[in-house]
VOZA-791607 format. One record per atom (N, C-alpha, C, O): residue number from 1; atom name; x, y, z. Coordinates in steps of 0.1 Angstrom, whole numbers, plus 5000, padded with zeros to 4 digits. Example, Ala and Ser with C-alpha at 12.3 -4.5 7.8 and 13.67 -1.06 7.14 Angstrom:
<1; N; <5132; 4943; 5078>>;
<1; CA; <5123; 4955; 5078>>;
<1; C; <5132; 4967; 5078>>;
<1; O; <5142; 4967; 5085>>;
<2; N; <5128; 4978; 5071>>;
<2; CA; <5137; 4989; 5071>>;
<2; C; <5129; 5000; 5079>>;
<2; O; <5134; 5011; 5080>>;
END
This chain:
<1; N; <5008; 4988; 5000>>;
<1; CA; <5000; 5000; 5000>>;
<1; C; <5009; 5013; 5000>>;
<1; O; <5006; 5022; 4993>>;
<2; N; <5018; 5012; 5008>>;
<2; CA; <5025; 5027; 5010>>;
<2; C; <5034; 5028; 4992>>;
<2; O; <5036; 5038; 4986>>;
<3; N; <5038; 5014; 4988>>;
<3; CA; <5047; 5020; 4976>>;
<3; C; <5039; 5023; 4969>>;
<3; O; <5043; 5033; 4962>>;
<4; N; <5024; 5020; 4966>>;
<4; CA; <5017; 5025; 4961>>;
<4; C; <5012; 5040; 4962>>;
<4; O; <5012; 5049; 4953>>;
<5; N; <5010; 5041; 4971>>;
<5; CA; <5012; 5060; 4974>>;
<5; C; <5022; 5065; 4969>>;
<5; O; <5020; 5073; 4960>>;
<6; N; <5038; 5061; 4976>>;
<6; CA; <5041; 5067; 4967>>;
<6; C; <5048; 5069; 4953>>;
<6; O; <5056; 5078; 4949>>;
<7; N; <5040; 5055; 4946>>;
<7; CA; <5045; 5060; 4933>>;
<7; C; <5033; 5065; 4927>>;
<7; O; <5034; 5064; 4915>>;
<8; N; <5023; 5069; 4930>>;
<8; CA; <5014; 5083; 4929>>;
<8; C; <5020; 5093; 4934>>;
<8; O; <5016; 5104; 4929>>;
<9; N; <5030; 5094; 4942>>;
<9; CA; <5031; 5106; 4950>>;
<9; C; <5041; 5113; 4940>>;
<9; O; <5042; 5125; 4938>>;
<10; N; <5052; 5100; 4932>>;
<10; CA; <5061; 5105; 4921>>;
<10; C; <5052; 5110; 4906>>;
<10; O; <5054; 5120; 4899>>;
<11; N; <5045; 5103; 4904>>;
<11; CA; <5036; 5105; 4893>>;
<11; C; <5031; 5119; 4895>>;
<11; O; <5033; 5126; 4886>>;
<12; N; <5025; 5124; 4906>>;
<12; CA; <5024; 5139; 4911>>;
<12; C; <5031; 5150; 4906>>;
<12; O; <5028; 5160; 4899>>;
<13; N; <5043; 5144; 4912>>;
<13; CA; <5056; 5157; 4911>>;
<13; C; <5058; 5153; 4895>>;
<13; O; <5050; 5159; 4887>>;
<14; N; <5064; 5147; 4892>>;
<14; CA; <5064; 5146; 4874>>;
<14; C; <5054; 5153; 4869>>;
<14; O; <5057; 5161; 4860>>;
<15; N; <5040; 5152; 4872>>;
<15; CA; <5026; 5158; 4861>>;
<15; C; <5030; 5175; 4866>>;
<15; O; <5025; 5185; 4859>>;
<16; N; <5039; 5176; 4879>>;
<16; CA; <5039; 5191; 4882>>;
<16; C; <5052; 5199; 4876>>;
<16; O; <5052; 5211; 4874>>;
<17; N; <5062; 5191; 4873>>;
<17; CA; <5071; 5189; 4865>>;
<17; C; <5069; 5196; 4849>>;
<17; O; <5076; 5205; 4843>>;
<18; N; <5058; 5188; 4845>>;
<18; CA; <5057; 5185; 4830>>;
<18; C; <5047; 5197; 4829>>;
<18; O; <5048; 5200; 4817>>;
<19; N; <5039; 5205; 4835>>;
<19; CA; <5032; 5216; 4834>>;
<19; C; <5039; 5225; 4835>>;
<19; O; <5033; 5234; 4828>>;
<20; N; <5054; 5231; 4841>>;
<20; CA; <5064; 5237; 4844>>;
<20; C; <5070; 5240; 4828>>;
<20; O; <5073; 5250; 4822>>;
<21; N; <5072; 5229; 4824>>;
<21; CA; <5077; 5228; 4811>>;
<21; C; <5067; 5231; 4798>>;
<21; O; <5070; 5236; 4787>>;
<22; N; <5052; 5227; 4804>>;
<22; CA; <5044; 5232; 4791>>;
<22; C; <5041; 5249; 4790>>;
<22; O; <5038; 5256; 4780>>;
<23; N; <5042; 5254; 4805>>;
<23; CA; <5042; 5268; 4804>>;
<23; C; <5054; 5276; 4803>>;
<23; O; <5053; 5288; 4805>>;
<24; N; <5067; 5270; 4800>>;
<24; CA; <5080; 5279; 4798>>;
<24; C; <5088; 5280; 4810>>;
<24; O; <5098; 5286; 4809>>;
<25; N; <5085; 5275; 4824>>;
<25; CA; <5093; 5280; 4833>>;
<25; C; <5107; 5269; 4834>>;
<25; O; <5119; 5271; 4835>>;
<26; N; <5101; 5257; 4831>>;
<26; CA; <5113; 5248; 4830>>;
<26; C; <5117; 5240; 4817>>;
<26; O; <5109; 5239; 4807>>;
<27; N; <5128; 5237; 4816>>;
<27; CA; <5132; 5228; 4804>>;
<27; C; <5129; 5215; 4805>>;
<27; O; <5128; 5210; 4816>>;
<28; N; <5126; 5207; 4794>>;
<28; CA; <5122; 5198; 4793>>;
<28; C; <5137; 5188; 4806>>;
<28; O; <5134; 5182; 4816>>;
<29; N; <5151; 5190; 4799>>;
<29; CA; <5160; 5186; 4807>>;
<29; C; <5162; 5186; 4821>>;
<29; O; <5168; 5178; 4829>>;
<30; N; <5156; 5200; 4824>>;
<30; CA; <5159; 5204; 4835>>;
<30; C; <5146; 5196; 4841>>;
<30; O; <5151; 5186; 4846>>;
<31; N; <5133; 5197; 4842>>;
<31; CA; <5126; 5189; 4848>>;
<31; C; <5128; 5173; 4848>>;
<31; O; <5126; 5167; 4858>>;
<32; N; <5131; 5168; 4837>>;
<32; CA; <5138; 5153; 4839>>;
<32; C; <5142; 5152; 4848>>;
<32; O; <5137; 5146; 4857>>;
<33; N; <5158; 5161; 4850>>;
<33; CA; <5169; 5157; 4860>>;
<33; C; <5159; 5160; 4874>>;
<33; O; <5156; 5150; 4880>>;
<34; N; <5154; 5171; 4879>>;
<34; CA; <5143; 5172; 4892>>;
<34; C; <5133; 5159; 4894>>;
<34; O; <5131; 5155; 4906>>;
<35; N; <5126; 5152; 4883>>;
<35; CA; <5122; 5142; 4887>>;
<35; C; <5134; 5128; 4894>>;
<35; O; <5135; 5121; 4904>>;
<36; N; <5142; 5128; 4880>>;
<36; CA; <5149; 5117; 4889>>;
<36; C; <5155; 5120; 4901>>;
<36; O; <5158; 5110; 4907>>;
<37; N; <5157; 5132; 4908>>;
<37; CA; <5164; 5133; 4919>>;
<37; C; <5157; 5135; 4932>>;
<37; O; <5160; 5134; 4944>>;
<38; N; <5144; 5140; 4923>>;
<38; CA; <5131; 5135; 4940>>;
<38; C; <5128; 5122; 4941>>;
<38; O; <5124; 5118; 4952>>;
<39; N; <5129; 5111; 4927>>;
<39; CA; <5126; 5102; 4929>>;
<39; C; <5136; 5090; 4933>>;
<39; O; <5132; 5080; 4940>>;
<40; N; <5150; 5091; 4929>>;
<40; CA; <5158; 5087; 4941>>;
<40; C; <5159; 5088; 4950>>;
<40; O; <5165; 5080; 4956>>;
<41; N; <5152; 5103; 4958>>;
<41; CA; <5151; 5108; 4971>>;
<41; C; <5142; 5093; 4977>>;
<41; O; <5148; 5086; 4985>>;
<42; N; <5127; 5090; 4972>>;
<42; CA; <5121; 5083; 4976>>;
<42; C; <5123; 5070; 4972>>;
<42; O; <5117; 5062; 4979>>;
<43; N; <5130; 5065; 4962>>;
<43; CA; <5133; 5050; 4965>>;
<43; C; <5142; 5049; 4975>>;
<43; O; <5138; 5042; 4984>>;
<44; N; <5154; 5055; 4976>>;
<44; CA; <5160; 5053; 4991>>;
<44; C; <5157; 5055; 4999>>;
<44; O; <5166; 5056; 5008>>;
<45; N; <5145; 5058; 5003>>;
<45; CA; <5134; 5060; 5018>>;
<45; C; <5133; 5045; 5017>>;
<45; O; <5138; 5037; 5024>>;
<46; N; <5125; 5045; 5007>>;
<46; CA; <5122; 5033; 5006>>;
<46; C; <5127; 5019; 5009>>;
<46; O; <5120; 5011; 5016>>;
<47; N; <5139; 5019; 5004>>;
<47; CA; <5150; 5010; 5005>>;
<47; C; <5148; 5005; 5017>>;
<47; O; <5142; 4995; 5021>>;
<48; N; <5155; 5014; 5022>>;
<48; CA; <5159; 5021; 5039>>;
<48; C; <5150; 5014; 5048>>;
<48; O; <5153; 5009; 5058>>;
<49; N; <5137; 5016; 5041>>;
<49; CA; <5124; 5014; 5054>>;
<49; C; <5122; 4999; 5052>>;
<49; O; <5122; 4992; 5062>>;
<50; N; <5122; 4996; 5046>>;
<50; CA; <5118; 4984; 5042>>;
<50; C; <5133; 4975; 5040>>;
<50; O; <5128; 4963; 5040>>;
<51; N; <5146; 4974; 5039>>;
<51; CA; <5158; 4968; 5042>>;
<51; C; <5159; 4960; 5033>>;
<51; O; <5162; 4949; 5035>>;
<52; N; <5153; 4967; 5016>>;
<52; CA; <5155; 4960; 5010>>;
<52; C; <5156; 4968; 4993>>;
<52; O; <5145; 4972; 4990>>;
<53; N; <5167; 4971; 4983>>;
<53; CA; <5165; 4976; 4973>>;
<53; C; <5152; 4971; 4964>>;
<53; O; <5148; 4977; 4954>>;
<54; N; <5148; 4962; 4967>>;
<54; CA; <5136; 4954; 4957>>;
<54; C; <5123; 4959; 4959>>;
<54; O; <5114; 4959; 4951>>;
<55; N; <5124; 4962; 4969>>;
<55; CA; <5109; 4972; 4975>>;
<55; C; <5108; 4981; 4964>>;
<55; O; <5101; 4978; 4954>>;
<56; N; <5116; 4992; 4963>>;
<56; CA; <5115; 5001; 4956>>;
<56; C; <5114; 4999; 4941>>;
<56; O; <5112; 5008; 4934>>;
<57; N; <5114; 4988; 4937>>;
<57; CA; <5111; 4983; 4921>>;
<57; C; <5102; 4995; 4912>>;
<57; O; <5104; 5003; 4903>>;
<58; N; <5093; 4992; 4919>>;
<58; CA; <5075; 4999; 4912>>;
<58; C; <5079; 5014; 4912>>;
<58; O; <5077; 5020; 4902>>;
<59; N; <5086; 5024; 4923>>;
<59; CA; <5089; 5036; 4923>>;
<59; C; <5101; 5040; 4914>>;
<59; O; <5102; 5051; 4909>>;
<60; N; <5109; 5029; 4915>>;
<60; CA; <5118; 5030; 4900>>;
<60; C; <5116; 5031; 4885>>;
<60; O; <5119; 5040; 4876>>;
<61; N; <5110; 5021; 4885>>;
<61; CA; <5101; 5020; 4873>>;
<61; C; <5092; 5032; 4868>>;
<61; O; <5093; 5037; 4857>>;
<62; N; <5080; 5036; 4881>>;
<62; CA; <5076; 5055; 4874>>;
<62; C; <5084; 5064; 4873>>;
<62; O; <5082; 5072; 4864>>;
<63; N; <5094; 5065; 4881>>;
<63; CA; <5102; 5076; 4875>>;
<63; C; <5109; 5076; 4866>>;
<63; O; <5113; 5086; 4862>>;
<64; N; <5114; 5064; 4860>>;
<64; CA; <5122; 5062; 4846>>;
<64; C; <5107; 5064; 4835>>;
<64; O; <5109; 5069; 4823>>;
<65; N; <5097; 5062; 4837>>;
<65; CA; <5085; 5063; 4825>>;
<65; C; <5084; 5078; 4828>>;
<65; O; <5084; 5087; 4819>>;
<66; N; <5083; 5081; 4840>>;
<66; CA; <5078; 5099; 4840>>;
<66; C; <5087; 5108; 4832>>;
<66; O; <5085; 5117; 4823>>;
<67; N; <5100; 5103; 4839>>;
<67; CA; <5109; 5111; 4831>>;
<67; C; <5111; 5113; 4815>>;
<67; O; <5113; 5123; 4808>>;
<68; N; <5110; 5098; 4812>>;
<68; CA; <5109; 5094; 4794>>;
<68; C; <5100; 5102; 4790>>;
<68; O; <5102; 5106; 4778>>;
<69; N; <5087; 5108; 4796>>;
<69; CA; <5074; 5116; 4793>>;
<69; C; <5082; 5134; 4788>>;
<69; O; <5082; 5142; 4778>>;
<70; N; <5087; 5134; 4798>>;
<70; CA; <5091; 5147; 4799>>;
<70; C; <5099; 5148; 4790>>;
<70; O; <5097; 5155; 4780>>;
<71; N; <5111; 5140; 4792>>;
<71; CA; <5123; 5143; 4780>>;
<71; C; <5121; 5133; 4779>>;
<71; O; <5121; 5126; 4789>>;
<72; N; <5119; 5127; 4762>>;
<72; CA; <5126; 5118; 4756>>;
<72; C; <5140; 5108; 4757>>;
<72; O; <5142; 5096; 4759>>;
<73; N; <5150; 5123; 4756>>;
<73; CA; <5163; 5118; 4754>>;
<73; C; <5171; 5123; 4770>>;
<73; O; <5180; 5131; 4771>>;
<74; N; <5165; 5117; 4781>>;
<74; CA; <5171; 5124; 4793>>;
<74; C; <5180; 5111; 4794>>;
<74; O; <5188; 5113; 4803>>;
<75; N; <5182; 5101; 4789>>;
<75; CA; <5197; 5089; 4792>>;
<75; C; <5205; 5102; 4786>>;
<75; O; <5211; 5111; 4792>>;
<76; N; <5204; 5100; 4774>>;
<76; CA; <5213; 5110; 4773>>;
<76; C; <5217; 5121; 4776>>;
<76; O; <5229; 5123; 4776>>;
<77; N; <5208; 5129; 4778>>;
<77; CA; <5212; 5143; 4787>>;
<77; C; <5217; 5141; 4794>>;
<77; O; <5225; 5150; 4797>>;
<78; N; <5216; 5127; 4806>>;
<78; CA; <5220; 5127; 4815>>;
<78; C; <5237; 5125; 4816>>;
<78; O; <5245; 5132; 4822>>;
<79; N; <5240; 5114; 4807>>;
<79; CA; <5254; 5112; 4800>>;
<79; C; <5266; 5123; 4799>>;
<79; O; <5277; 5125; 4804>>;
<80; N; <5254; 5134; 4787>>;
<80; CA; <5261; 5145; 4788>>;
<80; C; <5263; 5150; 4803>>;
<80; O; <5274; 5151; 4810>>;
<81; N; <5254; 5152; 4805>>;
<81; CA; <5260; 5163; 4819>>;
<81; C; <5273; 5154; 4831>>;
<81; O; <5284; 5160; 4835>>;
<82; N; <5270; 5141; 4834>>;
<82; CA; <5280; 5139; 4840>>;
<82; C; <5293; 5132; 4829>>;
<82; O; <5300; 5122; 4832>>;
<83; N; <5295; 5140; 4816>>;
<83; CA; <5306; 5143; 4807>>;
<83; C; <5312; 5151; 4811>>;
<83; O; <5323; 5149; 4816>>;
<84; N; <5309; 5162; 4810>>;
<84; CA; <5312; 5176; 4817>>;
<84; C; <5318; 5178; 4831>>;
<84; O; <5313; 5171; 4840>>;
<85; N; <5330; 5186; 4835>>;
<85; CA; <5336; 5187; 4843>>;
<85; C; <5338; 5198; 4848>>;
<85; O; <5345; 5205; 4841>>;
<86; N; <5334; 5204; 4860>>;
<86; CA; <5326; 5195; 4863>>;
<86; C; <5309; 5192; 4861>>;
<86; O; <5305; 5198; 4852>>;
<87; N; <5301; 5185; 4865>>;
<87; CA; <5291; 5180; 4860>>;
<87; C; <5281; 5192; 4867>>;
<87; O; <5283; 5197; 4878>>;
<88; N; <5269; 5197; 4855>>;
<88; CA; <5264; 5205; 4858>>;
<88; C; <5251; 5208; 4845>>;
<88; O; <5253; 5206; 4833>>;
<89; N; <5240; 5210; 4851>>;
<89; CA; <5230; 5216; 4842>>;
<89; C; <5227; 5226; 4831>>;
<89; O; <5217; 5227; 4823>>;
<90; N; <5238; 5233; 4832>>;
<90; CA; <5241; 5243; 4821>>;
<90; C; <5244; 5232; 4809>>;
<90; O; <5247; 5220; 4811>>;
<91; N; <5243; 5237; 4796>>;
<91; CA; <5246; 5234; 4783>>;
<91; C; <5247; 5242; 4776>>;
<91; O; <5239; 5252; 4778>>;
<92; N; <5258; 5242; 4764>>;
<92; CA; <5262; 5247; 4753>>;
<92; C; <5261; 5243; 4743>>;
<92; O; <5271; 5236; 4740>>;
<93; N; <5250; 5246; 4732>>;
<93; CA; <5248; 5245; 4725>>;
<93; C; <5240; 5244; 4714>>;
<93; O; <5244; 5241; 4703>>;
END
């Protein structure tokens, strides 16, 4: 029940994410990277609470689909940025 919350609770912040981006305040990249990094915030709760990385499966799983929503190509964005030295959300180009 509770992973279930909260992988609603990630599906949330992503749909708030992806409105950010449909009105101009964020980048498609830049909201990617904010999803995956609240949502590793909560699978390692997760983990944690439960003493097990397997728990967290199902919250893994929406935030790799939420994020694919938002950007497409966030593997690779992400690639790029920790290319870069040091690693950072700025791009050129």
């Amino acid at each position: 029940m509770a992973v279930e919350l909260l992988v609603a609770q990630v599906k949330d912040y992503a749909s708030d994410r992806a409105k950010d981006v449909a009105r101009g305040a964020e980048t498609p990249r830049l909201a990617a990277l904010l999803v995956q990094k609240y949502g590793r915030g909560v699978v390692d709760a997760v983990a944690t609470i439960f003493e097990t990385p397997r728990a967290a499966d199902p919250i893994f799983k929406a935030v790799d689909e939420e994020t694919a929503k938002i950007d497409p190509l966030w593997r690779e964005h992400n690639r790029e940025r920790w290319a870069g030295r040091p690693a950072d959300v700025i791009t050129h180009g």
